[in-house]
KETOR-960666 format. One record per atom (N, C-alpha, C, O, CB): residue in one letter; atom name; x, y, z. Coordinates in Angstrom, 3 decimals. Glycine has a CB too. Layout:
REM residues N
+--------+-------+----------+----------+----------+
| residu | atome |     east |    north |       up |
+--------+-------+----------+----------+----------+
|      A |    CA |        X |        Y |        Z |
...
+--------+-------+----------+----------+----------+
END
This chain:
REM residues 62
+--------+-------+----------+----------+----------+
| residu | atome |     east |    north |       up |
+--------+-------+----------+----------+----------+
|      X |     N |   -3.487 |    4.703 |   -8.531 |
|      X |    CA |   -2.299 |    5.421 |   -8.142 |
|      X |     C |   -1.111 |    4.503 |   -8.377 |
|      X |     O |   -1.062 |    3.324 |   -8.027 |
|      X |    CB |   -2.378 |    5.894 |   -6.663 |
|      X |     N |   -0.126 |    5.202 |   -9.029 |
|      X |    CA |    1.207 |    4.516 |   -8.800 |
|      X |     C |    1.825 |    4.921 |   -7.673 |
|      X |     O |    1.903 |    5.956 |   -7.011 |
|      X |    CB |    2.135 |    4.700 |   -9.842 |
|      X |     N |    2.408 |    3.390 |   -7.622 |
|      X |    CA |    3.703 |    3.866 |   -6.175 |
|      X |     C |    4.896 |    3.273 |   -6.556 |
|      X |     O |    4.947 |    2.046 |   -6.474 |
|      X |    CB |    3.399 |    3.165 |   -4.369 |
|      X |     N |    5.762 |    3.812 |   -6.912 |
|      X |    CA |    7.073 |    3.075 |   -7.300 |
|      X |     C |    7.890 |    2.750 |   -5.960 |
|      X |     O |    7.901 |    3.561 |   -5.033 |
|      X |    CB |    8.024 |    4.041 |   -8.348 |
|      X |     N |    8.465 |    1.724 |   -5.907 |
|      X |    CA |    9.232 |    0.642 |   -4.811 |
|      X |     C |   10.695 |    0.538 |   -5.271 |
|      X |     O |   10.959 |   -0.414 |   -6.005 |
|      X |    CB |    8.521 |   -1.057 |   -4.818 |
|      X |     N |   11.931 |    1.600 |   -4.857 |
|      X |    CA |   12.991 |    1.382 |   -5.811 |
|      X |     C |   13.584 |    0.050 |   -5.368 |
|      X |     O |   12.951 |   -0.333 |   -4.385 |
|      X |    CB |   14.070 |    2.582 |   -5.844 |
|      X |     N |   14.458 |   -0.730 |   -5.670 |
|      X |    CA |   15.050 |   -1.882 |   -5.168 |
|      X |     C |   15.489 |   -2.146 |   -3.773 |
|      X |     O |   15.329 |   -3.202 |   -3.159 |
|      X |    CB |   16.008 |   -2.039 |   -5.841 |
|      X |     N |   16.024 |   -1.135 |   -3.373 |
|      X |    CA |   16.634 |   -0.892 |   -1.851 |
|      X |     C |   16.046 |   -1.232 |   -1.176 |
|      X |     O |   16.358 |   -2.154 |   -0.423 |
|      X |    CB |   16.901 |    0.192 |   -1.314 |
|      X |     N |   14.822 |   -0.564 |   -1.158 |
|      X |    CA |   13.474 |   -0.800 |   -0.172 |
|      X |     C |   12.712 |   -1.447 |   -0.405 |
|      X |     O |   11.674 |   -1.361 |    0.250 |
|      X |    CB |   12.716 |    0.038 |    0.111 |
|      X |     N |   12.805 |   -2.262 |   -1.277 |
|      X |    CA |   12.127 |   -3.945 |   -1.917 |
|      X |     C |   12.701 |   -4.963 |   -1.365 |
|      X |     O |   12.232 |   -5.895 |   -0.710 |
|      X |    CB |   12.352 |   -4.354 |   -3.546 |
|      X |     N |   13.803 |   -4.697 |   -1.698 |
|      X |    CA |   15.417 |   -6.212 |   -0.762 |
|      X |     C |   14.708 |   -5.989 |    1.041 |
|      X |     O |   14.240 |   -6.857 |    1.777 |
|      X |    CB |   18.431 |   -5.110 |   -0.789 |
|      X |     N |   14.863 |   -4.651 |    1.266 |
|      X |    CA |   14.824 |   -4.486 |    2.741 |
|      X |     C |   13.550 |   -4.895 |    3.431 |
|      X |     O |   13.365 |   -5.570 |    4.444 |
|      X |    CB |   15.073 |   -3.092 |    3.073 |
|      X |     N |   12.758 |   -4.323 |    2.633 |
|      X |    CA |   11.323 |   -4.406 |    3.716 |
|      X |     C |    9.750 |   -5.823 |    1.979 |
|      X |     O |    8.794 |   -5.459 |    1.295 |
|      X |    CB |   10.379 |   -1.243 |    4.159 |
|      X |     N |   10.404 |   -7.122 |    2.128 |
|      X |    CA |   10.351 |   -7.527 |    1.343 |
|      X |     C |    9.278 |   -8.450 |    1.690 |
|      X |     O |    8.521 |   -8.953 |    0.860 |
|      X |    CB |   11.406 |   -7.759 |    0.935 |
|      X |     N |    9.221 |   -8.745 |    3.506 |
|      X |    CA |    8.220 |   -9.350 |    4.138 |
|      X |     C |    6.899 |   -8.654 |    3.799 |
|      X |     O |    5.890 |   -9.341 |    3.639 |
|      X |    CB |    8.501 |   -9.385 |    5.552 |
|      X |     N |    6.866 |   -7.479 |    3.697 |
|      X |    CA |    5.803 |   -6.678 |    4.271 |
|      X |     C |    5.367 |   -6.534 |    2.708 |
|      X |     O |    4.200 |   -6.205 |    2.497 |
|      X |    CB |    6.213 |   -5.186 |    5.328 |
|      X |     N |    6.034 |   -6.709 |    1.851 |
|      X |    CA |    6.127 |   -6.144 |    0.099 |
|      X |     C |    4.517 |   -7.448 |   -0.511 |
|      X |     O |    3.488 |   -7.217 |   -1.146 |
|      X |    CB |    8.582 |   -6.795 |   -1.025 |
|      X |     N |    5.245 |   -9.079 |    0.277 |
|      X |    CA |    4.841 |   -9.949 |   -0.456 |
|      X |     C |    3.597 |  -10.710 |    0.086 |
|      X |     O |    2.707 |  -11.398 |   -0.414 |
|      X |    CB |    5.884 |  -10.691 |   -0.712 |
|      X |     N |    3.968 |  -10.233 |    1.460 |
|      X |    CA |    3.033 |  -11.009 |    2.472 |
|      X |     C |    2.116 |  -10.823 |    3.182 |
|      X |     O |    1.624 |  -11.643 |    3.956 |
|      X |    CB |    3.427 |  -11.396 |    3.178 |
|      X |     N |    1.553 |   -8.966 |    2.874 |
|      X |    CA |    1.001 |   -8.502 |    3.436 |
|      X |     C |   -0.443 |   -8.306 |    2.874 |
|      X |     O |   -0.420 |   -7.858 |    1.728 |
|      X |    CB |    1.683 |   -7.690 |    3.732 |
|      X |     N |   -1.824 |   -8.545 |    3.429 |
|      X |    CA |   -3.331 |   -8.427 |    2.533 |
|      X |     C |   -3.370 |   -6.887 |    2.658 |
|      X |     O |   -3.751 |   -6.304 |    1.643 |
|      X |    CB |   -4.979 |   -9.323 |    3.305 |
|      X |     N |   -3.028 |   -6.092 |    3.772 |
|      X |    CA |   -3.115 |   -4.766 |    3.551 |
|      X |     C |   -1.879 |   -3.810 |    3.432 |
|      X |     O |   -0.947 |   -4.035 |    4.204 |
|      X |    CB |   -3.863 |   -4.365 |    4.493 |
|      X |     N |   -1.787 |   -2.940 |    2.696 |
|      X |    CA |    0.209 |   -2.541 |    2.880 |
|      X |     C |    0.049 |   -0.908 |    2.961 |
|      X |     O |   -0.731 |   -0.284 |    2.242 |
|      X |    CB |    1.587 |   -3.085 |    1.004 |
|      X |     N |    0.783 |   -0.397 |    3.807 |
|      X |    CA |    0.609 |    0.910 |    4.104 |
|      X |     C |    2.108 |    1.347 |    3.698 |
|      X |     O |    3.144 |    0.717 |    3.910 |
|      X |    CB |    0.084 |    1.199 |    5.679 |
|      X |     N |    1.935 |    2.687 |    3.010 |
|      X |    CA |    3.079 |    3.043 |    1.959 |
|      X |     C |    3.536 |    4.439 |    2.327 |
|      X |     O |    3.082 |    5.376 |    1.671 |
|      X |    CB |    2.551 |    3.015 |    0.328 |
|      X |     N |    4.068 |    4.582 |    2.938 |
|      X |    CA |    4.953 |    6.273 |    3.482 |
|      X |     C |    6.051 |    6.959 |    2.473 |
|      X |     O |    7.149 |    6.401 |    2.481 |
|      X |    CB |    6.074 |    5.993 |    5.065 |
|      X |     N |    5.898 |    8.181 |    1.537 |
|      X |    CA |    6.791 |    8.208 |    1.007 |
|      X |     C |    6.483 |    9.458 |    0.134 |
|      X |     O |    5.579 |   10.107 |    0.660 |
|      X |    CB |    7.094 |    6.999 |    0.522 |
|      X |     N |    6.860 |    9.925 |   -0.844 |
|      X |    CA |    6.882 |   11.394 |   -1.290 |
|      X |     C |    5.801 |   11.118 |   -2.240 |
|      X |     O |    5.587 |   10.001 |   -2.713 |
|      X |    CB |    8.365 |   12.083 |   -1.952 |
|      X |     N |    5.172 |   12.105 |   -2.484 |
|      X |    CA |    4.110 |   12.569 |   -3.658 |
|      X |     C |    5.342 |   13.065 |   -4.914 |
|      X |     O |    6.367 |   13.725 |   -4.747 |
|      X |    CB |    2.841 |   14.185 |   -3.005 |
|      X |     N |    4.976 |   12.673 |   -5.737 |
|      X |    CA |    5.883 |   13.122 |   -6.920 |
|      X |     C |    4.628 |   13.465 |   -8.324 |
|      X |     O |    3.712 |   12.767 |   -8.758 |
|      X |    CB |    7.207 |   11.583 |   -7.343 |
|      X |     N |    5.093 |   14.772 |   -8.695 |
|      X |    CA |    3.977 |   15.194 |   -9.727 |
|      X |     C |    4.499 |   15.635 |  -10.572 |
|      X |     O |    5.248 |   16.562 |  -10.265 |
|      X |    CB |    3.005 |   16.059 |   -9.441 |
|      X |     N |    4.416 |   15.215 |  -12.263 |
|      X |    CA |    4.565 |   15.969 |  -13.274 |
|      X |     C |    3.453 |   16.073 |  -14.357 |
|      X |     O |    3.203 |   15.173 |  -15.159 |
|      X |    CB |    5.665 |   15.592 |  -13.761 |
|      X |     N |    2.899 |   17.113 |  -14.301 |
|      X |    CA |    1.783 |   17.362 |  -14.707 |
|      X |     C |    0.509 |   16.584 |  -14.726 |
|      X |     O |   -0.095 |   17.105 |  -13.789 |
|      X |    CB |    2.025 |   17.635 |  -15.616 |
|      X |     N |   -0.054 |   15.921 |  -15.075 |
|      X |    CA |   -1.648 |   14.726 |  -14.773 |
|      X |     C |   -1.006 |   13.844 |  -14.294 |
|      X |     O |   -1.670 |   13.108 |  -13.564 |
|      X |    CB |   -2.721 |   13.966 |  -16.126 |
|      X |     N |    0.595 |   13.462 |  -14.451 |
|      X |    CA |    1.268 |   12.190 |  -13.660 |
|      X |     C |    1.234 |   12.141 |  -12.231 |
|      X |     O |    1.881 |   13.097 |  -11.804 |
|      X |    CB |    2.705 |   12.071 |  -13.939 |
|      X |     N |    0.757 |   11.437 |  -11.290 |
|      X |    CA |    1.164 |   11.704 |   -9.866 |
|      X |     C |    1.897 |    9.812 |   -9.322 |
|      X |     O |    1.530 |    8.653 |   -9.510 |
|      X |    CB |   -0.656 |   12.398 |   -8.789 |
|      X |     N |    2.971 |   10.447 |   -8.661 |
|      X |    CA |    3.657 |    9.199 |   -7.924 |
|      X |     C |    3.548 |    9.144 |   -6.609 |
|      X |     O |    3.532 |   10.145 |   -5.892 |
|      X |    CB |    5.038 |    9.092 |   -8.115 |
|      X |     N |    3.460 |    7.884 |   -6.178 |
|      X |    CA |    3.549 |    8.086 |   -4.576 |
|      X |     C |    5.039 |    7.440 |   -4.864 |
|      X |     O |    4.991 |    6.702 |   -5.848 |
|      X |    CB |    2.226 |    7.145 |   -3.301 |
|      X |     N |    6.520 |    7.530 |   -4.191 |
|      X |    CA |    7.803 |    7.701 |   -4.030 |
|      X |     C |    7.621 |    6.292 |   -3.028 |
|      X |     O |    6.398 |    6.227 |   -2.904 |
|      X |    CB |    8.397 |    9.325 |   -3.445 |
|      X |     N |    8.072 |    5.415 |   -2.441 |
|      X |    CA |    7.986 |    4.787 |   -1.293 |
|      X |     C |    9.468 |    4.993 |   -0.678 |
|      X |     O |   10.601 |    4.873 |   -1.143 |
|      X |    CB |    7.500 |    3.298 |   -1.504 |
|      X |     N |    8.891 |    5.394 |    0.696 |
|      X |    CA |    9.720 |    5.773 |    1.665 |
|      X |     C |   10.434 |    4.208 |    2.499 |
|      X |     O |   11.585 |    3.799 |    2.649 |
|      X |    CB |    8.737 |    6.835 |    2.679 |
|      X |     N |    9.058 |    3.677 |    2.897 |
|      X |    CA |    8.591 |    2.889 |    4.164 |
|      X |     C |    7.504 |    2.307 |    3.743 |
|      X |     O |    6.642 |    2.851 |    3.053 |
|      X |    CB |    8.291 |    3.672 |    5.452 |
|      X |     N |    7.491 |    0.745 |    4.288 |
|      X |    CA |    6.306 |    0.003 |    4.183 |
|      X |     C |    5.852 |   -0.792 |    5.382 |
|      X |     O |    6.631 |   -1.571 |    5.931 |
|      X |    CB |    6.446 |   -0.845 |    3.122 |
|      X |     N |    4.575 |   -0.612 |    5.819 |
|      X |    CA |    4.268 |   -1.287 |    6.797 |
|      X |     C |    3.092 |   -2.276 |    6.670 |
|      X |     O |    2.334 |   -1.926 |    5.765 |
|      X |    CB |    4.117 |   -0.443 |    7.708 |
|      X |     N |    2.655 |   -3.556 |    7.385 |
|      X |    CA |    2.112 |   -4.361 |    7.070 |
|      X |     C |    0.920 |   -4.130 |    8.090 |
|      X |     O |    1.149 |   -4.888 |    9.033 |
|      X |    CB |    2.885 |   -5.484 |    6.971 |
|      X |     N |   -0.181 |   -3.465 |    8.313 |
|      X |    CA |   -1.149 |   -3.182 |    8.606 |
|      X |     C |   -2.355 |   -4.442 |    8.856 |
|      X |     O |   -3.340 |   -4.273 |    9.575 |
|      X |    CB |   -1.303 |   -2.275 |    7.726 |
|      X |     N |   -2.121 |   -5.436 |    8.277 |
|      X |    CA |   -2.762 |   -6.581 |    8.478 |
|      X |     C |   -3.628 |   -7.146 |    9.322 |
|      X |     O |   -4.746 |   -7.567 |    9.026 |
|      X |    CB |   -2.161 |   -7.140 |    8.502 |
|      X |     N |   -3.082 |   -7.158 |   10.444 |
|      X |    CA |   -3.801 |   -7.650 |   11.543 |
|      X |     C |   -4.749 |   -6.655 |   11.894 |
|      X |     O |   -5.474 |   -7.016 |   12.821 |
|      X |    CB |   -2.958 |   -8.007 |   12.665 |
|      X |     N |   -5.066 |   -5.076 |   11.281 |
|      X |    CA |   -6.430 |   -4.588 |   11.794 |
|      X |     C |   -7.450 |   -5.087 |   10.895 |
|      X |     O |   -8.607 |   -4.908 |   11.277 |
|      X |    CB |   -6.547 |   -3.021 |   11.885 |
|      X |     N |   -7.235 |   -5.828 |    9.492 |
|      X |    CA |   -8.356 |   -6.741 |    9.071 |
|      X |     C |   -9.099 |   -7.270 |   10.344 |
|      X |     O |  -10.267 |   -7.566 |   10.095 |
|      X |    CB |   -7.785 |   -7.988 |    8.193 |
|      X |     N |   -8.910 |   -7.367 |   10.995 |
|      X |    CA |   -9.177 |   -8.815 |   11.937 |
|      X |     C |  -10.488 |   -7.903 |   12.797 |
|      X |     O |  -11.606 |   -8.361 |   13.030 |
|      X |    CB |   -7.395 |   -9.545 |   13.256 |
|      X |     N |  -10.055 |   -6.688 |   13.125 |
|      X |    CA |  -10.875 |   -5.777 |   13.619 |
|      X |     C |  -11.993 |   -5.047 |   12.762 |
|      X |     O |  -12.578 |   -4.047 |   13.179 |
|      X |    CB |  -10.072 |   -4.924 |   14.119 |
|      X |     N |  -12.249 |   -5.658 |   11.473 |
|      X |    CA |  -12.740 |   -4.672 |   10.289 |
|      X |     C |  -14.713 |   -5.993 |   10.307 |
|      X |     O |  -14.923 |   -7.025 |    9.670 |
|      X |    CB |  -11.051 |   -4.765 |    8.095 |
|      X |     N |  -15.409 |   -5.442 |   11.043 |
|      X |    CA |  -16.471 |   -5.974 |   10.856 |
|      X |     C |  -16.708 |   -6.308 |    9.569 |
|      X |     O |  -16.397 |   -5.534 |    8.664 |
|      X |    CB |  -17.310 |   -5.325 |   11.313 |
|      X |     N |  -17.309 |   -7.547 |    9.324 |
|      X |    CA |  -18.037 |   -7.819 |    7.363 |
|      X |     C |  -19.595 |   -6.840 |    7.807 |
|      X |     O |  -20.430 |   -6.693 |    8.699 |
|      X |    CB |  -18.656 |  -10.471 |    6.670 |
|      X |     N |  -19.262 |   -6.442 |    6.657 |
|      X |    CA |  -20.736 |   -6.006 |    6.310 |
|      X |     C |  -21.977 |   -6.584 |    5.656 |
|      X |     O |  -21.983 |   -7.811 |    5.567 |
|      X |    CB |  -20.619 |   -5.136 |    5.655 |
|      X |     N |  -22.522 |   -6.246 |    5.411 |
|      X |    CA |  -23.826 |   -7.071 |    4.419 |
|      X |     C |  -23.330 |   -6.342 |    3.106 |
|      X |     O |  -22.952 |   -5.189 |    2.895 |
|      X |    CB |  -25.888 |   -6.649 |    4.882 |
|      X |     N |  -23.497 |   -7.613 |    2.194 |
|      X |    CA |  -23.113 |   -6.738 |    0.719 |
|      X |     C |  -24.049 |   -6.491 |    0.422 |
|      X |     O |  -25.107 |   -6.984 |    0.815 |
|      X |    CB |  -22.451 |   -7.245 |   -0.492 |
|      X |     N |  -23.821 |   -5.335 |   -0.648 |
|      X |    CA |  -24.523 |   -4.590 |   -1.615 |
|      X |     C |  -24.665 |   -4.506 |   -3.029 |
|      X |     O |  -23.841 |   -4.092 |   -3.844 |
|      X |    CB |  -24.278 |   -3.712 |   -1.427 |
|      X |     N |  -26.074 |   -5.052 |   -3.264 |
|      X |    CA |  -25.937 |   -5.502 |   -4.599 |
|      X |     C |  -26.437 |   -4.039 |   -5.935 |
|      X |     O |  -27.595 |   -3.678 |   -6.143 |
|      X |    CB |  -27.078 |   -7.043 |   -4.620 |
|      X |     N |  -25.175 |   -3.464 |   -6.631 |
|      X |    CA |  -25.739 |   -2.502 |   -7.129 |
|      X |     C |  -25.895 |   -2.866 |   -8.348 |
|      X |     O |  -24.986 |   -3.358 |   -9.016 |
|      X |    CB |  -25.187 |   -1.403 |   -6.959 |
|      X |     N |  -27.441 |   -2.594 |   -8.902 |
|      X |    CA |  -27.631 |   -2.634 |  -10.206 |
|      X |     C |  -27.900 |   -1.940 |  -10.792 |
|      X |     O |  -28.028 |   -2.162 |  -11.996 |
|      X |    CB |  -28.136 |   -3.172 |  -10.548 |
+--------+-------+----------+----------+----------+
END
């Protein structure tokens, strides 16, 4: 998926842009034909529920 980030809201919310392992993206669906955009509204840095995210046993697919 694309998500385009116009400048405004890159300058503004720039912590959360660069520094974040998980990034949660609020913002318009934009569609022109097979193209789909996610618009960014808002960005939030979701991060710290890693911390809550049990490891699993990996899975080896062959």
């Amino acid at each position: 998926m694309q998500v385009i980030v116009w400048k405004a809201l890159r300058e503004r919310q720039r912590a959360a842009l660069t520094r974040s392992r998980l990034l949660a993206v609020y913002g318009t669906w934009q569609r022109d034909g097979e193209v789909r955009n996610l618009i960014a509204g808002h960005l939030e840095d979701p991060t710290p529920l890693l911390g809550r995210l049990a490891a699993g046993r990996s899975r080896d697919f062959h």
